[in-house]
C-alpha positions, -999 to +999 in steps of 0.1 A: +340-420+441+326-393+459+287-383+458+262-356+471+231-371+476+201-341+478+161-346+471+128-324+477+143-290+471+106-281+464+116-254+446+091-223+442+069-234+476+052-215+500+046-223+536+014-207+553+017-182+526+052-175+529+074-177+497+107-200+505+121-185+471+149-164+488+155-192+516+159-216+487+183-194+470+204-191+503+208-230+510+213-237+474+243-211+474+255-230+504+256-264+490+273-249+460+300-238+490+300-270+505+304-288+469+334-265+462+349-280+494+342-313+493+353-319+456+325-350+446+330-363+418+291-364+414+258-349+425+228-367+431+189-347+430+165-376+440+133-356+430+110-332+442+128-304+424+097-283+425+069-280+448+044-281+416+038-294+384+039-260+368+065-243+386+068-206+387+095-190+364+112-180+391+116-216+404+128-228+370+154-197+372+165-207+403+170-245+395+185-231+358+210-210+380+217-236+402+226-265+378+246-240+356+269-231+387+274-269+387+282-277+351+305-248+353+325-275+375+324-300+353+304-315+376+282-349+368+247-344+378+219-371+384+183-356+385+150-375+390+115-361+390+095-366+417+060-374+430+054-330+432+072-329+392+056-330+360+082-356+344+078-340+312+087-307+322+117-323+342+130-342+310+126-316+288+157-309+272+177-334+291+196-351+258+212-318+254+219-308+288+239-343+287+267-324+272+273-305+299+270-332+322+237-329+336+216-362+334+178-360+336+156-389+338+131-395+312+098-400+310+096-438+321+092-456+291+096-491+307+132-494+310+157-477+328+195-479+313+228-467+338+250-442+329+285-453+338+312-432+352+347-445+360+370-444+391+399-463+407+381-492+413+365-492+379+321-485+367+302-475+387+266-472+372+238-449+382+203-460+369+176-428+373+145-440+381+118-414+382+086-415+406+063-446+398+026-453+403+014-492+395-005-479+368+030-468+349+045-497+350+017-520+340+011-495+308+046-511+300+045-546+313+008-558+311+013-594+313+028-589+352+011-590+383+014-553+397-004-548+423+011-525+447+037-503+443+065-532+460+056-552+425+057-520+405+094-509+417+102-547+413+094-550+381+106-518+368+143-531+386+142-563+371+139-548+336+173-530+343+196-565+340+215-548+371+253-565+369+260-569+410+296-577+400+301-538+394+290-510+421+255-497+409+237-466+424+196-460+424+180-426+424+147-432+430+112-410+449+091-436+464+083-442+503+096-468+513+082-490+548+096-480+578+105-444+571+094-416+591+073-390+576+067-357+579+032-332+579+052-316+547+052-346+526+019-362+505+004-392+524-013-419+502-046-435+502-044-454+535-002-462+528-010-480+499+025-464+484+049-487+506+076-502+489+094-527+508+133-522+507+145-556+493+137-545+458+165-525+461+193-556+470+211-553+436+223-517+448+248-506+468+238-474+476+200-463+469+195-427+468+161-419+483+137-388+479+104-384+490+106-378+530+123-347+543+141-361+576+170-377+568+175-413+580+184-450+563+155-472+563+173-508+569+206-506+559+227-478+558+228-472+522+194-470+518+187-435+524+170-408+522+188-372+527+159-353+537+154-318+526+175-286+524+149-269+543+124-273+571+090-271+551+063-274+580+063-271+617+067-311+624+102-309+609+112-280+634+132-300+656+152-320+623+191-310+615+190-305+579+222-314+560+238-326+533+244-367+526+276-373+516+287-406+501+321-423+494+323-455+473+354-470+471+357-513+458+328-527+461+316-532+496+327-504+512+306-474+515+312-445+538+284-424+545+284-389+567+260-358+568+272-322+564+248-298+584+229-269+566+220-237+583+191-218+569+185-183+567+154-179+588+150-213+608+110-222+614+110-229+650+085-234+678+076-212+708+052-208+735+044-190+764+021-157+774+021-127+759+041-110+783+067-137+782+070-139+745+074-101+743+096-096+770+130-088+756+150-111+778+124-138+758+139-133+724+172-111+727+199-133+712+173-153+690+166-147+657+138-130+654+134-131+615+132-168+623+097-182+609+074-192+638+045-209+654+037-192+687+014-208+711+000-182+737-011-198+773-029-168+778-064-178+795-079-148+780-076-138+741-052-114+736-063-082+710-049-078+677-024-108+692-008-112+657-003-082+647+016-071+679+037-102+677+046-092+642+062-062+656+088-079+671+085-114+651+076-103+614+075-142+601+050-153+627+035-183+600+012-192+627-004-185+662-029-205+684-039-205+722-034-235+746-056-228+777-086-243+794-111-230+768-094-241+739-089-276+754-121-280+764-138-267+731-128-301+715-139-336+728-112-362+726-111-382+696-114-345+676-080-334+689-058-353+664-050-330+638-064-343+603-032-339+583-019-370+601-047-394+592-053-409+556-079-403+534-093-438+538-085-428+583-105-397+572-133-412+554-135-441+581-144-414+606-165-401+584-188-433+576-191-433+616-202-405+621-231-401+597-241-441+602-238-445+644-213-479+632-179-482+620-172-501+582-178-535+575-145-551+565-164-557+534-172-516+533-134-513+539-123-532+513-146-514+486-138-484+495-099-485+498-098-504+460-120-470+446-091-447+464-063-469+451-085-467+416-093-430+419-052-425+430-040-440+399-063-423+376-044-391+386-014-401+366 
């Protein structure tokens, strides 16, 4: 059985005030190319199929066009929501759209049942399990001990009965320790959303969304595809693709990645003014490409980003790297905040305003509020 594993389409989202809409549009018609070639006999969505909540009607019209193109195939589909999804707005409708093939997770309601599909080798089960906080689970399993989100994914699993003498395949959005994030991605209260990878032993191949560079975190077939597109400047040097998966008797998995080329890439580039605009800079580039520019001008240029418009109209962003610009910042300011945690954040915080770091008692108080606070959100 052949599978195309995709997440985080983050459909509807703008970068730096861009609209991806039309870039969205473009990859989505080239996976539906690269589907038509590679004949799978399913297709896997692990979540993250819109940027918000409430997605714009012309995000659901673009994920209603996309999914129609599919059944049109005949195609089985497998969709999660996500951590950026309202689940309700992602299930809605889903025991009809089951006719045509299209199978939504629900709203977790404290179980999880497979839907099987047959091949040569006989079931193969896929079991949609939708983003989970502690605090859902627990609603539906008081009496365990849930704690983190490792004992929330365990015990969600272990409600499942998973038969390990057939092939079974997880979709599931959580991030899971020892994956490599991205600025694009939400970061928890001080990483309290780890979920360590042997809750998923009972699977042969776990279908991962959540982080947008694709890699396997363990083995092989735990993995997450990454996105379709790169959605902020620390993903400009990833290869986006396409996660193509092969299950024949149990045991043997085959996994290989299909590259994607965007419309507009979002690429990095630096130099003075007069290098940037020179034409032997950017003749042969795509300049339609969206961009962060870093001038190593000493002196501000005029009007800087307007003029570079001119010749690069989807400049996202533009700073200076000189002597003034490094100097205007001592040391432990330079790290840019949307690496560090909220608990990293309010750490620094605490310091600053009291001349001492936390007590490990302070620590501990506060990070059991954020974890409190974090969960109330659901």
């Amino acid at each position: 059985m052949k599978l195309i594993h995709l997440s985080d389409l983050h459909l509807g989202k703008r970068v730096n005030e861009f609209s991806m809409l039309e870039d969205q549009r473009y990859i989505l018609t080239q996976i539906t190319h690269i589907i038509g070639s590679e004949q799978p006999d399913a297709v896997l969505i692990a979540g993250d199929i819109y940027d918000k909540p409430v997605p714009s009607a012309e995000a659901v019209q673009l994920l209603d066009d996309f999914l129609c193109c599919l059944a049109a195939r005949n195609l089985p589909v497998f969709l999660i929501s996500g951590n950026h999804d309202s689940p309700e707005r992602i299930a809605f409708g889903g025991r009809l759209m089951e006719n045509s093939g299209i199978h939504v997770s629900p709203v977790y309601h404290g179980s999880v049942k497979p839907v099987v599909q047959h091949d040569a080798y006989g079931e193969v089960r896929f079991y949609l399990l939708p983003f989970l906080k502690p605090v859902h689970v627990r609603h539906f399993d008081p009496e365990a001990e849930i704690e983190t989100y490792t004992d929330a994914l365990r015990t969600a699993i272990s409600h499942m009965e998973v038969d390990e003498s057939v092939r079974n395949v997880l979709l599931t959005h959580q991030f899971v320790t020892g994956a490599v994030r991205c600025d694009s991605e939400e970061i928890s209260v001080g990483g309290s959303d780890n979920v360590d990878a042997s809750v998923f032993e009972a699977f042969d191949y776990v279908a991962l969304g959540h982080i947008h560079g694709p890699q396997h975190v363990g083995r092989e077939t735990i993995r997450y595809c990454g996105s379709p597109l790169k959605y902020s400047f620390s993903e400009a040097g990833h290869t986006k693709s396409v996660t193509v998966v092969e299950l024949q008797e149990k045991g043997n998995i085959s996994v290989c990645a299909i590259p994607l080329m965007p419309q507009r890439d979002l690429r990095e580039i630096r130099g003075t003014y007069m290098e940037v605009t020179a034409k032997s800079f950017y003749e042969g580039t795509n300049t339609d490409d969206y961009l962060h520019i870093t001038l190593t001008d000493e002196e501000d240029v005029p009007n800087a980003l307007g003029k570079l418009r001119v010749i690069y109209p989807n400049l996202m962003k533009l700073d200076y790297d000189n002597a003034r610009t490094r100097d205007s910042l001592r040391p432990e300011e330079t790290a840019d905040v949307e690496h560090l945690s909220p608990m990293e954040l309010f750490a620094r915080f605490f310091e600053a305003q009291n001349g001492r770091p936390m007590t490990e008692e302070q620590v501990a108080f506060v990070q059991k509020m954020m974890e409190q606070m974090w969960e109330g959100e659901a």
